[in-house]
N, CA, C and O atoms as a GROMACS GRO file, in nm:
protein
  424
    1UNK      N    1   2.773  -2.395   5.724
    1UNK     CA    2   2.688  -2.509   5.746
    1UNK      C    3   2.737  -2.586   5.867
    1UNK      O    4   2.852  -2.568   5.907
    2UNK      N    5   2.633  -2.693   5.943
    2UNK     CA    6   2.715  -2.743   6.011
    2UNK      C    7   2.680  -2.916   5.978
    2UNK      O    8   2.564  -2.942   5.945
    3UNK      N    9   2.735  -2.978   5.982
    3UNK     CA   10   2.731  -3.104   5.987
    3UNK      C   11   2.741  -3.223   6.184
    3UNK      O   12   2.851  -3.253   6.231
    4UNK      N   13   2.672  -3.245   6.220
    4UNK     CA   14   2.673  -3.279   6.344
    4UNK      C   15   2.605  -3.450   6.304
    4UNK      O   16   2.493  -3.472   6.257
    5UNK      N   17   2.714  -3.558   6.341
    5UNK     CA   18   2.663  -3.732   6.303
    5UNK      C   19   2.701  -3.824   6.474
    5UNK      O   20   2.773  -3.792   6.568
    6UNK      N   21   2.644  -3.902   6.457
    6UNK     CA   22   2.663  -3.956   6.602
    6UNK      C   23   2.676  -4.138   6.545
    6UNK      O   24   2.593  -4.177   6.463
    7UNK      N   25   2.759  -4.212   6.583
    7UNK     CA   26   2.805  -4.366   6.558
    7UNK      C   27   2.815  -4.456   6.675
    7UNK      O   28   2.909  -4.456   6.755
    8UNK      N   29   2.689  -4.551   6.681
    8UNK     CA   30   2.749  -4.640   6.776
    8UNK      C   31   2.795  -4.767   6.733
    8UNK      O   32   2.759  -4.846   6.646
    9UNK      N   33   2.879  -4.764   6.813
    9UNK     CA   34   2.956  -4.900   6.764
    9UNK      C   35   2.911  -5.047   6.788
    9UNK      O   36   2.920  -5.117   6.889
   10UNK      N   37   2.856  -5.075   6.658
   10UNK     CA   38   2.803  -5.221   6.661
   10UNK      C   39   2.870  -5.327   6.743
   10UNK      O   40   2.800  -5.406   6.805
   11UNK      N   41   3.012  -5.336   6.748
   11UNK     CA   42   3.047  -5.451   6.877
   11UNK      C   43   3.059  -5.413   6.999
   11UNK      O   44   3.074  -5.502   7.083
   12UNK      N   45   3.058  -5.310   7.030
   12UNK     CA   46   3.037  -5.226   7.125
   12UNK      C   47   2.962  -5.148   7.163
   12UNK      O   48   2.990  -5.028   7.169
   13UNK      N   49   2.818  -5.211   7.206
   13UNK     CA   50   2.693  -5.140   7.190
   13UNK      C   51   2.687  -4.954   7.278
   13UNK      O   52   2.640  -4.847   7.238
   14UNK      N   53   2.770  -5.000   7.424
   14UNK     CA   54   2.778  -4.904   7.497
   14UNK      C   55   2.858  -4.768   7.469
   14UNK      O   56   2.850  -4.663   7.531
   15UNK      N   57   2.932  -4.798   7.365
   15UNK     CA   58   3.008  -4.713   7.303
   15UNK      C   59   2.918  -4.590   7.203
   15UNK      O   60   2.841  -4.642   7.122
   16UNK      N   61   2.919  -4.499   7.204
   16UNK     CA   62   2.893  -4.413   7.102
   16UNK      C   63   2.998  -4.283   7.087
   16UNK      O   64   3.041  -4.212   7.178
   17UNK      N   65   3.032  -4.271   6.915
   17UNK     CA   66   3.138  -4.158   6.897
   17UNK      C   67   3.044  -4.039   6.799
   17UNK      O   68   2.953  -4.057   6.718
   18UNK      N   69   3.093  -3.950   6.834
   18UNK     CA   70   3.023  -3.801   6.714
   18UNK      C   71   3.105  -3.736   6.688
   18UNK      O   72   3.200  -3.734   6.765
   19UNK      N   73   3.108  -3.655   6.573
   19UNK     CA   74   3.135  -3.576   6.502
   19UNK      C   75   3.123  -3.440   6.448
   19UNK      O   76   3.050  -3.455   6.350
   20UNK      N   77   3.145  -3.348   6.455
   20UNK     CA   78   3.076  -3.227   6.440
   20UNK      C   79   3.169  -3.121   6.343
   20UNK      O   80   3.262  -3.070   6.404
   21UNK      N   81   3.156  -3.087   6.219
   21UNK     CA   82   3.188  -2.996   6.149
   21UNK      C   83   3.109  -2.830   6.130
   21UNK      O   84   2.992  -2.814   6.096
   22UNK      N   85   3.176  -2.753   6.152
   22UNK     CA   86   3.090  -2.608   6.158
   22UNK      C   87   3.221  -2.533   6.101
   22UNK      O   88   3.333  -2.509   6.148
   23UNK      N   89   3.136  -2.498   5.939
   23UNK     CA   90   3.182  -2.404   5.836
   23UNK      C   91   3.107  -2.290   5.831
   23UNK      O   92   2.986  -2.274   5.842
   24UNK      N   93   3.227  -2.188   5.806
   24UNK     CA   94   3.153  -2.043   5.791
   24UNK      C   95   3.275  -1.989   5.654
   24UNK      O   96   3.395  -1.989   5.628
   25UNK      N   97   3.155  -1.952   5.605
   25UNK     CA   98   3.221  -1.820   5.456
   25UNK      C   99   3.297  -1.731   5.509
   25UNK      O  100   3.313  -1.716   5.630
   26UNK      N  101   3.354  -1.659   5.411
   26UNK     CA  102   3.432  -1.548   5.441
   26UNK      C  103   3.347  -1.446   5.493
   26UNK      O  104   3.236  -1.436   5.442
   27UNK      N  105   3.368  -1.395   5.554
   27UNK     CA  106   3.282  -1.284   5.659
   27UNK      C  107   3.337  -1.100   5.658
   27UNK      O  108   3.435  -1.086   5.731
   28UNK      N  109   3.310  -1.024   5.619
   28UNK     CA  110   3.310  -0.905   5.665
   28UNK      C  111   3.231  -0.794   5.675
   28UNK      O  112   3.147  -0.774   5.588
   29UNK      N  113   3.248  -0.700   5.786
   29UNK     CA  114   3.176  -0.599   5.785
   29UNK      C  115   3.253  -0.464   5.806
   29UNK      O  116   3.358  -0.450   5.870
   30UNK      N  117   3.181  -0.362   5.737
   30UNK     CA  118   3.239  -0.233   5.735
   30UNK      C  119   3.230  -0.152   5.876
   30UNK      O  120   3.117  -0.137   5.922
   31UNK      N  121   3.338  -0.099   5.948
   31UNK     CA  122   3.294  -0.006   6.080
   31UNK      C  123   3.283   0.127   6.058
   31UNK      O  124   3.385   0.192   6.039
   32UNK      N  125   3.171   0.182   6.057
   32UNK     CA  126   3.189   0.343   5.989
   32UNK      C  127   3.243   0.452   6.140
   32UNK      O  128   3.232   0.424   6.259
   33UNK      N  129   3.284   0.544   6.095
   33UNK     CA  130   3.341   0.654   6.208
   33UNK      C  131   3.192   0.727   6.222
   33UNK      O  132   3.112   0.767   6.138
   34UNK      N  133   3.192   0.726   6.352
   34UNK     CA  134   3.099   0.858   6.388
   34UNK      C  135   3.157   0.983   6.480
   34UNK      O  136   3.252   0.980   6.558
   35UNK      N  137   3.062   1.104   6.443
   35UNK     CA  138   3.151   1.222   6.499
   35UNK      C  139   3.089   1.246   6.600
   35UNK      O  140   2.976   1.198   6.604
   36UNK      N  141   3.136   1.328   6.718
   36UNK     CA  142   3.087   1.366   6.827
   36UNK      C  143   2.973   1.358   6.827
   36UNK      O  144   2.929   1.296   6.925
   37UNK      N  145   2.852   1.418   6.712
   37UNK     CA  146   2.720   1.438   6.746
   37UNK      C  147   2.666   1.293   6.634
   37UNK      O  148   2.588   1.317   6.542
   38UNK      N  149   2.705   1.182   6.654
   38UNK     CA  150   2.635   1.057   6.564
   38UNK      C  151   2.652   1.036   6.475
   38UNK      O  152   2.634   0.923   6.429
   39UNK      N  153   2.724   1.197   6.366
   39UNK     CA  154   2.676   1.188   6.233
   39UNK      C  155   2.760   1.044   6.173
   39UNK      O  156   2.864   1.012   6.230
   40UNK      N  157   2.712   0.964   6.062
   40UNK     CA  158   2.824   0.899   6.030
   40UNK      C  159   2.908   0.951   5.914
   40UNK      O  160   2.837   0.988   5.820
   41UNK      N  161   3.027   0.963   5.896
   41UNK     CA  162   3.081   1.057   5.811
   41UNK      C  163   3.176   0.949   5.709
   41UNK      O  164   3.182   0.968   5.588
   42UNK      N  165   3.225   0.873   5.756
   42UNK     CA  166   3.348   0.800   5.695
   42UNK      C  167   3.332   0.643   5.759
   42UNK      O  168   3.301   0.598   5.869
   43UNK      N  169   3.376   0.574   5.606
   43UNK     CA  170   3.466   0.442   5.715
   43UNK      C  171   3.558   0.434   5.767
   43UNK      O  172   3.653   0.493   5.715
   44UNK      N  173   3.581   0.366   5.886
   44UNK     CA  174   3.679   0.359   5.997
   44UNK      C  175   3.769   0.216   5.941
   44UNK      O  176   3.892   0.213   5.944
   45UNK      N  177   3.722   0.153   5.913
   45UNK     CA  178   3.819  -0.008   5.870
   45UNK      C  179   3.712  -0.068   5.827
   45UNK      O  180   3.600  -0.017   5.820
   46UNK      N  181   3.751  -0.208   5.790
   46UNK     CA  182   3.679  -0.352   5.767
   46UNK      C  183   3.731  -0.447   5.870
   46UNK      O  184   3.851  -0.474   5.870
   47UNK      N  185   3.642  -0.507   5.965
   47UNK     CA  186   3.677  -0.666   5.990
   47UNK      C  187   3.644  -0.785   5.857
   47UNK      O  188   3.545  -0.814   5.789
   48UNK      N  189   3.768  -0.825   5.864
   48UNK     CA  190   3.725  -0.913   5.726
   48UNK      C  191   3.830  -1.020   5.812
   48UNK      O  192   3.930  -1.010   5.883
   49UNK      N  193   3.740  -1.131   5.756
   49UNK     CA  194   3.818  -1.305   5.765
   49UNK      C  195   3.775  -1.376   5.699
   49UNK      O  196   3.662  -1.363   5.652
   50UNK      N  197   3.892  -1.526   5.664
   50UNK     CA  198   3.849  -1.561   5.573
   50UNK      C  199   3.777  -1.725   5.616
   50UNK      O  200   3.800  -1.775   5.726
   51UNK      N  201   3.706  -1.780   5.530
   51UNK     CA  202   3.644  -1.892   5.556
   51UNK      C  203   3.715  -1.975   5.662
   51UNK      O  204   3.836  -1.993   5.658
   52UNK      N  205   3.631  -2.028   5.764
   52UNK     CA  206   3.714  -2.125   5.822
   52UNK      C  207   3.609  -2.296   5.901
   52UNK      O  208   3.487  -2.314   5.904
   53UNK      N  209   3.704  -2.371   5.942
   53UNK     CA  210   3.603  -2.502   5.995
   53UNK      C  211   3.650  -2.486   6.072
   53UNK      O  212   3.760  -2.433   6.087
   54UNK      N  213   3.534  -2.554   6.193
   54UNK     CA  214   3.568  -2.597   6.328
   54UNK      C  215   3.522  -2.717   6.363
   54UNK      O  216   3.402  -2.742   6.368
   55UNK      N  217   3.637  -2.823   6.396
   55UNK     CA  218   3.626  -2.974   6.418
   55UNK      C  219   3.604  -3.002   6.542
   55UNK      O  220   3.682  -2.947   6.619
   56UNK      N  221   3.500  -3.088   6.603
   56UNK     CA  222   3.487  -3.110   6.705
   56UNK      C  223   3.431  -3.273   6.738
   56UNK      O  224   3.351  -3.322   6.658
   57UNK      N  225   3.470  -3.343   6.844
   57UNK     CA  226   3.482  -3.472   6.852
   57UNK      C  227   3.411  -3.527   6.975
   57UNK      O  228   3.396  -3.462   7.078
   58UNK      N  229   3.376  -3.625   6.961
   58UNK     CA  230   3.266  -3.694   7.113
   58UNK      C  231   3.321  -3.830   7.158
   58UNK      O  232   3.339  -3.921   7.077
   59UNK      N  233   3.340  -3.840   7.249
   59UNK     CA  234   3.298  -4.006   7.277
   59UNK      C  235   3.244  -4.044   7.458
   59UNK      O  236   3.288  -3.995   7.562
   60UNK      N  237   3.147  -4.135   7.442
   60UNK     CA  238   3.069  -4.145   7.533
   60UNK      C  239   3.051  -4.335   7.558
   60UNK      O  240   3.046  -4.428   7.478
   61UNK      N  241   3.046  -4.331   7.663
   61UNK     CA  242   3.030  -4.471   7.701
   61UNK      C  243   2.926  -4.514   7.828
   61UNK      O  244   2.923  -4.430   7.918
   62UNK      N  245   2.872  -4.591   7.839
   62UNK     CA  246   2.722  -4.635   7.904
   62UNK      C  247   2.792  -4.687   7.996
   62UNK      O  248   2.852  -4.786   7.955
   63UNK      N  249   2.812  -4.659   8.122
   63UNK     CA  250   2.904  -4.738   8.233
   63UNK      C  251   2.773  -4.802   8.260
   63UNK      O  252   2.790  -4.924   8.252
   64UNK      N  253   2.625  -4.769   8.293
   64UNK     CA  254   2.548  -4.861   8.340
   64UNK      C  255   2.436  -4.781   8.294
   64UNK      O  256   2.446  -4.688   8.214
   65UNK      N  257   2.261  -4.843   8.380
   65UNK     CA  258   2.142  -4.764   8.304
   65UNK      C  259   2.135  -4.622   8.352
   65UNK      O  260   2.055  -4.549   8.293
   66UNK      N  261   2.228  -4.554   8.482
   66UNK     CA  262   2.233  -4.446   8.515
   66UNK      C  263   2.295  -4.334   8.513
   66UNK      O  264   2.276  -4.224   8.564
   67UNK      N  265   2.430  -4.413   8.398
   67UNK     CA  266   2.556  -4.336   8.400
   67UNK      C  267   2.616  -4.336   8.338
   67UNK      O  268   2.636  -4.451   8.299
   68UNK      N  269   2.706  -4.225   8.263
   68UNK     CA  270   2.759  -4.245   8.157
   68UNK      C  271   2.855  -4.156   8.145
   68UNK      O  272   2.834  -4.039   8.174
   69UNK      N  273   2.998  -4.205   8.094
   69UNK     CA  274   3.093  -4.128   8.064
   69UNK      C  275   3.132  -4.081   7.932
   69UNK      O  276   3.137  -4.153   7.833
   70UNK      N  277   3.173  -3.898   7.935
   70UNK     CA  278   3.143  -3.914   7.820
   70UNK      C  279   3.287  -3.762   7.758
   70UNK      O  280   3.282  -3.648   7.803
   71UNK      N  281   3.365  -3.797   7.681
   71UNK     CA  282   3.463  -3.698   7.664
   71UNK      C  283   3.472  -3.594   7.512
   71UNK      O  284   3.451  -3.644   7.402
   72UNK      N  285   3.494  -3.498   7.524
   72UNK     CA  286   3.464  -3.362   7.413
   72UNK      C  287   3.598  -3.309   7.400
   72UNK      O  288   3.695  -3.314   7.475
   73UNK      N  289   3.581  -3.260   7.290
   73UNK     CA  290   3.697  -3.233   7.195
   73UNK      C  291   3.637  -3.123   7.117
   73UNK      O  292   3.545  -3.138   7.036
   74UNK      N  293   3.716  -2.973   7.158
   74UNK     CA  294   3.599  -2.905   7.036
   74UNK      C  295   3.712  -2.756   6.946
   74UNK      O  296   3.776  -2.675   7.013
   75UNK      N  297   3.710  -2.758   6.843
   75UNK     CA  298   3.816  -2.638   6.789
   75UNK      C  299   3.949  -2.760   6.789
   75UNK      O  300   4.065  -2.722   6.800
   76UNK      N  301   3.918  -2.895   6.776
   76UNK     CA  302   4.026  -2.958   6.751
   76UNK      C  303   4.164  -2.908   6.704
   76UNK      O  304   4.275  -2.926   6.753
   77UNK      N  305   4.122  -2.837   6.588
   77UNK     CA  306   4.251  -2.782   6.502
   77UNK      C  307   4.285  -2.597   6.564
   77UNK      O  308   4.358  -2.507   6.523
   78UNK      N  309   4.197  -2.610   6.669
   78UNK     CA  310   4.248  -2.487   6.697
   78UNK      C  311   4.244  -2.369   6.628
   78UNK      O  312   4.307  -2.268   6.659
   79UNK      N  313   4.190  -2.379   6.557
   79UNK     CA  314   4.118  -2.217   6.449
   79UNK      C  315   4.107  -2.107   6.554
   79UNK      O  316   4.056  -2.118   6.665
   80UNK      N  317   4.158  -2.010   6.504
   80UNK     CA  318   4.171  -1.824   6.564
   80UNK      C  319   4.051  -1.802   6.461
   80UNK      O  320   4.070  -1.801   6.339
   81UNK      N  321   3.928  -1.784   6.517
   81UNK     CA  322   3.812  -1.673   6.457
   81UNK      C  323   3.771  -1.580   6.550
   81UNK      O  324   3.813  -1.553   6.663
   82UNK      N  325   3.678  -1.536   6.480
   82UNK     CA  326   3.576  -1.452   6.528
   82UNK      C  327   3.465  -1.457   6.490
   82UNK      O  328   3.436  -1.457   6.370
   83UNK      N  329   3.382  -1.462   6.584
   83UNK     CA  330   3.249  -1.534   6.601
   83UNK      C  331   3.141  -1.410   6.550
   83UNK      O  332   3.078  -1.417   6.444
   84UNK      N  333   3.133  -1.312   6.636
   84UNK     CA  334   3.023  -1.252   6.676
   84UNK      C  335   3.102  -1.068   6.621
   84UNK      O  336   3.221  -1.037   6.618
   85UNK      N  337   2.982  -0.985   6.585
   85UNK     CA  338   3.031  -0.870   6.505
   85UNK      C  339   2.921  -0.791   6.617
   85UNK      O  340   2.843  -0.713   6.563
   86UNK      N  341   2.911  -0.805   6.758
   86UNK     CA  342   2.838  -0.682   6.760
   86UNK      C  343   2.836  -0.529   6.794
   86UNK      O  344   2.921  -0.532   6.883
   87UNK      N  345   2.813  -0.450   6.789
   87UNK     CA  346   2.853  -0.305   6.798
   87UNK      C  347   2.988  -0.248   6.708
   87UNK      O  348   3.051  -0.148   6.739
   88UNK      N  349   3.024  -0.356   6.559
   88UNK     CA  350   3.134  -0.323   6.449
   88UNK      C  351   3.222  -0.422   6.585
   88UNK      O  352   3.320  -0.350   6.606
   89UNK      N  353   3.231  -0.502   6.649
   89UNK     CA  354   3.378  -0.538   6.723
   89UNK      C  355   3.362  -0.694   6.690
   89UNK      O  356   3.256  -0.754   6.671
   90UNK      N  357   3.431  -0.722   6.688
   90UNK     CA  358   3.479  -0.879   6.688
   90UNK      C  359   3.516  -0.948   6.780
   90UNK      O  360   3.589  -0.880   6.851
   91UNK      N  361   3.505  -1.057   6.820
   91UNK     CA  362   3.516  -1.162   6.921
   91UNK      C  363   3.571  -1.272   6.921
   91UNK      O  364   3.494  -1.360   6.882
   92UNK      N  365   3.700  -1.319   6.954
   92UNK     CA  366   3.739  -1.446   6.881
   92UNK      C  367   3.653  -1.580   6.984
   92UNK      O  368   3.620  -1.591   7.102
   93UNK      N  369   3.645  -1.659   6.868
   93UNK     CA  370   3.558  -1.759   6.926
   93UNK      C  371   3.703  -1.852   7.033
   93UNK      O  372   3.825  -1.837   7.031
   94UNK      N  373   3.618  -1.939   7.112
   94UNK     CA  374   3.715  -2.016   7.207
   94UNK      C  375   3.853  -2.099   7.110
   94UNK      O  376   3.853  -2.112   6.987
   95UNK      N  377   3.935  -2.135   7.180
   95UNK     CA  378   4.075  -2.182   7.116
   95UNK      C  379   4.018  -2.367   7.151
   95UNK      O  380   3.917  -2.395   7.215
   96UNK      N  381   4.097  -2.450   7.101
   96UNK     CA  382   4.089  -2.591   7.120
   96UNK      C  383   4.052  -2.593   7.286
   96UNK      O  384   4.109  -2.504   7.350
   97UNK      N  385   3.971  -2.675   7.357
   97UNK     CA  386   3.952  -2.749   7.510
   97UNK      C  387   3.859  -2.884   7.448
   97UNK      O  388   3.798  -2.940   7.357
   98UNK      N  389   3.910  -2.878   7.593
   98UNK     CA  390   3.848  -3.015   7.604
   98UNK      C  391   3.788  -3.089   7.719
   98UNK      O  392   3.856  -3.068   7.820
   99UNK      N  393   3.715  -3.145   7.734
   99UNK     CA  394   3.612  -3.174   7.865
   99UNK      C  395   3.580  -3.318   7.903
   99UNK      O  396   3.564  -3.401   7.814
  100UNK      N  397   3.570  -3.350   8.021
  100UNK     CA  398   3.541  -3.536   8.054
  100UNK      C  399   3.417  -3.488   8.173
  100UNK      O  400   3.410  -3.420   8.275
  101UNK      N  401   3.333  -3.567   8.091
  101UNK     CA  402   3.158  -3.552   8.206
  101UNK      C  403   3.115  -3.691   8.247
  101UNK      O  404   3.126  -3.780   8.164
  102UNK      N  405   3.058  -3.724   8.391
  102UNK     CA  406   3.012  -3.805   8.427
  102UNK      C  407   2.875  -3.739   8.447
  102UNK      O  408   2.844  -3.641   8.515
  103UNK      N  409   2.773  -3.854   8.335
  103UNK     CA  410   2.641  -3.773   8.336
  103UNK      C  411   2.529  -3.880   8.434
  103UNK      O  412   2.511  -3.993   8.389
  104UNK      N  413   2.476  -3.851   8.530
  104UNK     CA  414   2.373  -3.900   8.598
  104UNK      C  415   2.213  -3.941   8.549
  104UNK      O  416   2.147  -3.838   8.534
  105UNK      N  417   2.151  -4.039   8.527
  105UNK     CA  418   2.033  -4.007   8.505
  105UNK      C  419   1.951  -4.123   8.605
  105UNK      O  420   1.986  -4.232   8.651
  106UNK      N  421   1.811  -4.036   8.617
  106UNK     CA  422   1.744  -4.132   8.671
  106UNK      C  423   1.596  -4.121   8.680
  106UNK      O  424   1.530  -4.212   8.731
   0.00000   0.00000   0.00000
């Protein structure tokens, strides 16, 4: 599931902070062996892992009506997964970063 909330701060109107939780179940899939000509004959392994969260953090501030600064926080705790299963392979998702944006609008 994911949970994604956003808070601005009542004495501090220009201020806004978010939040973001993204849970996943335990996950696995079977890789079967294939032989020279496709056949599939056997399993080769399991990717298996087990449940995990990924914490991620916002904060943003209204420097004026055109501009705004705004800093990210994501894999806070730094979780080792794997995201994506395609072709039986696994992918570990990104490690903790973190980012500072000056956003333009007009």
């Amino acid at each position: 599931f994911n949970l994604l909330t956003t808070y601005q701060v009542p004495q501090l109107p220009k201020l806004k902070l978010g939040l973001g939780v993204q849970w996943q179940d335990q996950t696995y899939l079977d890789v079967p062996e294939a032989t020279a000509n496709g056949v599939i004959t056997q399993k080769a392994g399991i990717i298996e892992q087990d449940a995990y969260a990924l914490v991620n953090l916002m904060a943003s501030y209204e420097l004026n009506e055109h501009m705004t600064l705004q800093a990210n926080g994501n894999n806070l705790t730094n979780e080792k997964y794997l995201f994506n299963f395609p072709n039986q392979q696994g992918f570990y998702g990104a490690p903790a970063n973190y980012s500072v944006a000056v956003k333009f609008k007009y």
